[in-house]
Backbone as numpy.savetxt, mean C-alpha at the origin, in Angstrom:
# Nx Ny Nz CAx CAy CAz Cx Cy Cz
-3.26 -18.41 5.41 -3.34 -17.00 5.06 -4.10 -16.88 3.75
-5.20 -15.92 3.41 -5.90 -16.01 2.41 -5.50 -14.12 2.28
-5.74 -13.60 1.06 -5.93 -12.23 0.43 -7.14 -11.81 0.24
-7.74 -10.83 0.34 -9.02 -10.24 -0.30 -9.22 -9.02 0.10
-10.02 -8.65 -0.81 -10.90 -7.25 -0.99 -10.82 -7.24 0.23
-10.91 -5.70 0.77 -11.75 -5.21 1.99 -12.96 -5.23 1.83
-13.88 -5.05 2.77 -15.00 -4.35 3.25 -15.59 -3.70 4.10
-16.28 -2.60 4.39 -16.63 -1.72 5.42 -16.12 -2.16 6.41
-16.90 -3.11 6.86 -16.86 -3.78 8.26 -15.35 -4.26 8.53
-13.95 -4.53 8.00 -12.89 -4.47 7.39 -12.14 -3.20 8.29
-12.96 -1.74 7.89 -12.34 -0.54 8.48 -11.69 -0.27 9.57
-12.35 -0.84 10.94 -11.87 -0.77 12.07 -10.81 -1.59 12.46
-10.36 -2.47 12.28 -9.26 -3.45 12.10 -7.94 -2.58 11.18
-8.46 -1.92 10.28 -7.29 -1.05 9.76 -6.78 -0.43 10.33
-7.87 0.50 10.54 -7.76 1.96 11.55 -6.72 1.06 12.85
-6.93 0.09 13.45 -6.22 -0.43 14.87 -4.79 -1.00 14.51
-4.39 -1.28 12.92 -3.60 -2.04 12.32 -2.33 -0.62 12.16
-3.08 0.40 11.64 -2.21 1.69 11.21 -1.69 2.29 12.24
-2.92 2.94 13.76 -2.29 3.34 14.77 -1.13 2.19 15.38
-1.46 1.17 15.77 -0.45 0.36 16.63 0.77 0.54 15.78
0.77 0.59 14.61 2.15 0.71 13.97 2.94 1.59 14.03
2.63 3.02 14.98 3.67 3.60 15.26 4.42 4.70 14.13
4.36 4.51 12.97 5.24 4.40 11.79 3.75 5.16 10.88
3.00 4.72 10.15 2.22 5.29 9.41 1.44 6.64 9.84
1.31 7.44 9.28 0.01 8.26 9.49 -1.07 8.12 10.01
-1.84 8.53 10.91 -2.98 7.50 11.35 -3.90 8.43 10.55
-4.79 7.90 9.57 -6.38 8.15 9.29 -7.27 8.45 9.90
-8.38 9.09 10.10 -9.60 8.58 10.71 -10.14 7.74 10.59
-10.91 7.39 11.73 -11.55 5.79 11.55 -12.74 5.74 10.22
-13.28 7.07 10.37 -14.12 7.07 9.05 -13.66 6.74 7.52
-12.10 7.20 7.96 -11.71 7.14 6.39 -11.00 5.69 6.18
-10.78 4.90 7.14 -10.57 3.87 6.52 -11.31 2.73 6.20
-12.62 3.11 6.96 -14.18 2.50 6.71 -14.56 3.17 5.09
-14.75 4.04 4.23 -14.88 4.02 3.23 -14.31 4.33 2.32
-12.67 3.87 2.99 -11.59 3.57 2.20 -12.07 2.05 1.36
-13.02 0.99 2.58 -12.92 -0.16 2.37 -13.95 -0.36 1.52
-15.29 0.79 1.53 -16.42 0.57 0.41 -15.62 1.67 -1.30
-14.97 2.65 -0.59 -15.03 3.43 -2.36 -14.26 2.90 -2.62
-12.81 2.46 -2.44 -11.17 1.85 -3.36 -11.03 0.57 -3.02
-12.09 -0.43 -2.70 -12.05 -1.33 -2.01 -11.49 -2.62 -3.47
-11.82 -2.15 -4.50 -10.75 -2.70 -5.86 -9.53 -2.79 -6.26
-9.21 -1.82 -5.22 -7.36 -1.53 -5.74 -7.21 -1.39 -4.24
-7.54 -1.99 -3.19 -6.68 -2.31 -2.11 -7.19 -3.73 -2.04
-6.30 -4.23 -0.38 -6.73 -5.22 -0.14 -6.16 -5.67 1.33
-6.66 -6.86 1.82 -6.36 -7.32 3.22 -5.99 -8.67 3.51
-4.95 -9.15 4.45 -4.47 -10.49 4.30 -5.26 -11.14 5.83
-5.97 -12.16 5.92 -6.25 -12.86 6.75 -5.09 -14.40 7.03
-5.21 -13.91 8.73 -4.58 -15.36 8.85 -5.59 -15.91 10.06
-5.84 -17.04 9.49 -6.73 -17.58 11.15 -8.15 -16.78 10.99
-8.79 -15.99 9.67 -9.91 -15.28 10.21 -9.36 -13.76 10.43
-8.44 -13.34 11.14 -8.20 -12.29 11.69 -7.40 -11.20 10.61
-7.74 -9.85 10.20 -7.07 -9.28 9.28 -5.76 -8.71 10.42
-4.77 -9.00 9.26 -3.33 -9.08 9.51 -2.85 -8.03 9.00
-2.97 -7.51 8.13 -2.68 -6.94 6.95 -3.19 -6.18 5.98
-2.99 -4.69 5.35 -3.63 -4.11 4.61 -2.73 -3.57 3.62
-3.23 -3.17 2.60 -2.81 -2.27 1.50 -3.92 -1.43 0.92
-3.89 -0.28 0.89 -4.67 0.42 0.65 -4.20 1.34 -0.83
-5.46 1.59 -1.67 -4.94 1.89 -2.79 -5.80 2.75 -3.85
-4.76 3.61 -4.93 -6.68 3.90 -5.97 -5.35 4.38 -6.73
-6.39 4.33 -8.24 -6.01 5.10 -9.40 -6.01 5.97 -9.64
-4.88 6.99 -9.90 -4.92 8.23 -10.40 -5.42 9.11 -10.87
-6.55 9.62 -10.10 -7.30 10.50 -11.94 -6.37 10.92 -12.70
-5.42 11.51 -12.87 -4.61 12.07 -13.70 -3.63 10.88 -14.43
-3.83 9.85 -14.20 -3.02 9.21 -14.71 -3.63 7.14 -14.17
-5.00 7.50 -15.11 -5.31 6.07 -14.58 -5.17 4.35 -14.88
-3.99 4.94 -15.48 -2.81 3.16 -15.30 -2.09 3.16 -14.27
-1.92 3.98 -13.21 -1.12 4.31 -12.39 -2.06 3.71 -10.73
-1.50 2.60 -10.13 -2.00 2.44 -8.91 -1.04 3.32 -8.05
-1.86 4.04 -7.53 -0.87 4.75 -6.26 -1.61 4.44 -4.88
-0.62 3.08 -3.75 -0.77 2.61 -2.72 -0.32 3.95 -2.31
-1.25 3.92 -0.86 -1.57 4.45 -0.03 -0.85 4.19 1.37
-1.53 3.19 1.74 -0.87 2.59 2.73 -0.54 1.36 2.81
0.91 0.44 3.43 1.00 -0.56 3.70 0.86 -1.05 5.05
0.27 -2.11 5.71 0.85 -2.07 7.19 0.53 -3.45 7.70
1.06 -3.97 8.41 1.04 -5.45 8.89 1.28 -5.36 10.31
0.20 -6.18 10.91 0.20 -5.98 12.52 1.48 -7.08 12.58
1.84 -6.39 13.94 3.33 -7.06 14.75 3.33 -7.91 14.91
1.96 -8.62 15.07 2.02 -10.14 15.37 2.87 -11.35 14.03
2.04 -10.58 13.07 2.51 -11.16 11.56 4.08 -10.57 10.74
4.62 -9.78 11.53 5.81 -9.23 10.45 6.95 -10.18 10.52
7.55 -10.37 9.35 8.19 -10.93 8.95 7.97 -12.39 8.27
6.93 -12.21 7.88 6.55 -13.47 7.09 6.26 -12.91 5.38
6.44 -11.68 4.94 6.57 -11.16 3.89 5.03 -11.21 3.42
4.32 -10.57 4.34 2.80 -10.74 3.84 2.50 -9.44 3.07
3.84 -7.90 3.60 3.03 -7.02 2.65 3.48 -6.97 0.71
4.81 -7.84 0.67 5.15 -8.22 -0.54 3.74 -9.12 -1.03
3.21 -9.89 -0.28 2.09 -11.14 -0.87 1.13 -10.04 -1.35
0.85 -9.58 -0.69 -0.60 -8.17 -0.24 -0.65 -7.41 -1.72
0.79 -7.19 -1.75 0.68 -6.30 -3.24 1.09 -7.53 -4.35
1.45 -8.52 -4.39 1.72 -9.27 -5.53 -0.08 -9.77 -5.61
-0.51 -9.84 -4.91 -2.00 -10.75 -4.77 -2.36 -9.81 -5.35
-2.51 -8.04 -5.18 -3.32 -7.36 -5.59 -3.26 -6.86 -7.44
-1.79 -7.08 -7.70 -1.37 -6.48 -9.42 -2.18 -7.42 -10.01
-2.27 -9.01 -9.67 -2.97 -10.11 -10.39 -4.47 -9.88 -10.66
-5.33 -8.72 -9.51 -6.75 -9.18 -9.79 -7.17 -8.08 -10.46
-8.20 -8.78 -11.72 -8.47 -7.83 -12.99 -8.75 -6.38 -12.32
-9.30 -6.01 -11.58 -9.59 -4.89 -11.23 -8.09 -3.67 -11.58
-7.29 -4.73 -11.16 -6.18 -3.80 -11.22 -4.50 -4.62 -12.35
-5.09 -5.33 -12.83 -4.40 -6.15 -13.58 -3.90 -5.19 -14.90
-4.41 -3.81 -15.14 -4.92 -2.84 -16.26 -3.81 -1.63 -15.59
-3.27 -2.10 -14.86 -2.24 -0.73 -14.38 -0.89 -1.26 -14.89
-0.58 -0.41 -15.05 1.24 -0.36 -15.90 2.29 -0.08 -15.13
1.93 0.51 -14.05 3.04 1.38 -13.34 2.40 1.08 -11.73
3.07 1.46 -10.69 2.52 1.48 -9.10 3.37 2.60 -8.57
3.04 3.40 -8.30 3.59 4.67 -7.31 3.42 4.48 -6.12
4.27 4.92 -5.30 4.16 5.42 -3.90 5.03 6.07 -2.89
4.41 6.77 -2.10 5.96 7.56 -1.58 6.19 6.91 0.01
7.69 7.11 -0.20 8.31 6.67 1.14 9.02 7.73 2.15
9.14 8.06 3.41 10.05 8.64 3.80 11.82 7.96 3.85
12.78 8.98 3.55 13.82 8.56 3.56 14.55 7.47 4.35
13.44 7.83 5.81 14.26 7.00 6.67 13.64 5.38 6.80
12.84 5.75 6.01 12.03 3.89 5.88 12.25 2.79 5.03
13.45 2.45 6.12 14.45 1.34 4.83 13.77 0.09 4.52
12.60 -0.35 5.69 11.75 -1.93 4.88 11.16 -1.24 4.06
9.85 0.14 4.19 9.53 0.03 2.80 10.29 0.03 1.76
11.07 0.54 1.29 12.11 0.71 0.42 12.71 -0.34 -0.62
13.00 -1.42 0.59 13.69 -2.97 0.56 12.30 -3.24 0.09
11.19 -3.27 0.44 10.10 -4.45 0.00 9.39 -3.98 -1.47
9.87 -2.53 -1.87 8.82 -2.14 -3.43 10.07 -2.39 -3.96
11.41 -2.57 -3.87 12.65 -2.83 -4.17 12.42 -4.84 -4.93
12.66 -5.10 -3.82 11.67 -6.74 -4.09 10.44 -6.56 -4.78
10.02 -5.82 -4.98 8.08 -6.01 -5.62 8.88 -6.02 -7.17
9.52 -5.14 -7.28 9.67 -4.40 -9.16 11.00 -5.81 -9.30
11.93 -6.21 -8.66 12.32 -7.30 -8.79 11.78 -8.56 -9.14
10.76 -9.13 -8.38 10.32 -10.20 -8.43 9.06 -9.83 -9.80
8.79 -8.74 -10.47 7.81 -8.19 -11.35 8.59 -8.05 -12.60
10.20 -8.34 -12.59 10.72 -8.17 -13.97 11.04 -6.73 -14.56
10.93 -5.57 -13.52 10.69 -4.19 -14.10 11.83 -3.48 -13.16
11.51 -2.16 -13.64 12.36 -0.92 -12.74 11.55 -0.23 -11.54
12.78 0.54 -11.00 11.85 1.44 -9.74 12.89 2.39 -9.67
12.00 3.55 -9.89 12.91 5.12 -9.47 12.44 5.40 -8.17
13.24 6.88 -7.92 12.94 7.23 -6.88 12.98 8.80 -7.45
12.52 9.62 -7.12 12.20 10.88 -7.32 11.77 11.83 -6.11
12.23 13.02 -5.78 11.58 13.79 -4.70 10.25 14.10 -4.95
9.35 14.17 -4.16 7.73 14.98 -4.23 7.35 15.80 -2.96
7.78 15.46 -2.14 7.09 16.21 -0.86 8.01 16.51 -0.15
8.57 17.97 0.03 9.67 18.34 0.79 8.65 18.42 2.52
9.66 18.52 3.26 8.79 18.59 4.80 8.32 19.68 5.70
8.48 21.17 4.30 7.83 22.33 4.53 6.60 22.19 4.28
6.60 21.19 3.36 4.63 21.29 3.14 3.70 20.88 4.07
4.36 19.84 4.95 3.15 19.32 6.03 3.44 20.09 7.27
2.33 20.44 7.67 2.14 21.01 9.11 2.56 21.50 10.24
2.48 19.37 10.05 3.55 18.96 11.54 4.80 18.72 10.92
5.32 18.01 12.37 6.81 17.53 12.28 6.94 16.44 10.81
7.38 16.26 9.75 7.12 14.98 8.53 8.76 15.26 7.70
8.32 14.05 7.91 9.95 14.11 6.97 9.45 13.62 5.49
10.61 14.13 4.42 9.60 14.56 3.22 9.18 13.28 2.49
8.29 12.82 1.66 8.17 12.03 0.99 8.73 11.92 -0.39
9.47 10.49 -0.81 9.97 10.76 -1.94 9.04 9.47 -2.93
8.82 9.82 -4.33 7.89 9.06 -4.80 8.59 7.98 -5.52
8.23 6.75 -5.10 9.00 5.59 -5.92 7.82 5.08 -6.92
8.33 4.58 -7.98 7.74 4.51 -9.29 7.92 2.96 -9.79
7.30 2.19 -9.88 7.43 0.60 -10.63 6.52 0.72 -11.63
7.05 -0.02 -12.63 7.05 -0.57 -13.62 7.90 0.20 -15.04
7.50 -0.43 -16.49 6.25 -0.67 -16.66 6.04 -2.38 -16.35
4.47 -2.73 -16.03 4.12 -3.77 -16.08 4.23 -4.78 -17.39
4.59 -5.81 -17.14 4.70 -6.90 -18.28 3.06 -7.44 -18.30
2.19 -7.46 -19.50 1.06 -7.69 -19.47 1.12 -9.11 -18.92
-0.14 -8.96 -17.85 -0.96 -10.73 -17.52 -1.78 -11.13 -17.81
């Protein structure tokens, strides 16, 4: 299993990684193709065998740019349970690009107890805290969404 940057060509493997999962939001295929050229610094993708397994998708805050706020996590079925999206984001705090962030945001729905358990383990195994805070009640989206609540790590211990 190796970590790295995305790239364009990267996109479509996401896009197939996010729908099969059932569970995430699905993107357009466009947007996760230059998800992989514009934020392609503050995300990243786990290969096993060659084949991407794994994504994290990510960018800095304008309003607050020590702040990585992941986007998406997701690990094809073939690979879960080998703790690749804990690797995914420990691989990613280490590389300078993003080594300069203090904090990691991201929101979860209530009923999504691995994410929960795994940024739970991230701020653990990182030496730090993690709140949880409401942000997105489930009047705001559209469709059917249950609300998002924003979990908060760090601060970061400098590397």
């Amino acid at each position: 299993m190796r970590f790295r940057f995305p790239e364009p060509k990267d996109g479509v493997r996401l896009w197939e990684i996010a729908r099969d999962s059932q569970v995430l939001d699905l993107n357009s295929s466009y947007a996760y193709v230059l998800w992989c050229r514009d934020f392609r610094e503050s995300s990243v993708v786990a290969e096993v065998d060659g084949r991407v397994a794994g994504f994290v998708t990510g960018f800095f805050r304008p309003q607050d740019p020590l702040t990585l706020f992941v986007w998406q996590v997701a690990v094809d079925s073939d690979y879960r349970g080998m703790k690749i999206a804990h690797g995914m984001l420990d691989w990613l705090l280490d590389q300078p690009p993003v080594r300069r962030a203090t904090h990691l945001e991201t929101t979860v729905s209530p009923d999504n107890k691995a994410s929960i358990a795994m940024f739970t383990s991230l701020a653990r195994t990182r030496n730090t805290s993690i709140t949880r805070s409401d942000l997105f009640p489930p009047d705001l989206f559209p469709d059917s969404h249950e609300p998002e609540d924003l979990y908060r790590i760090g601060e970061f211990e400098p590397r």
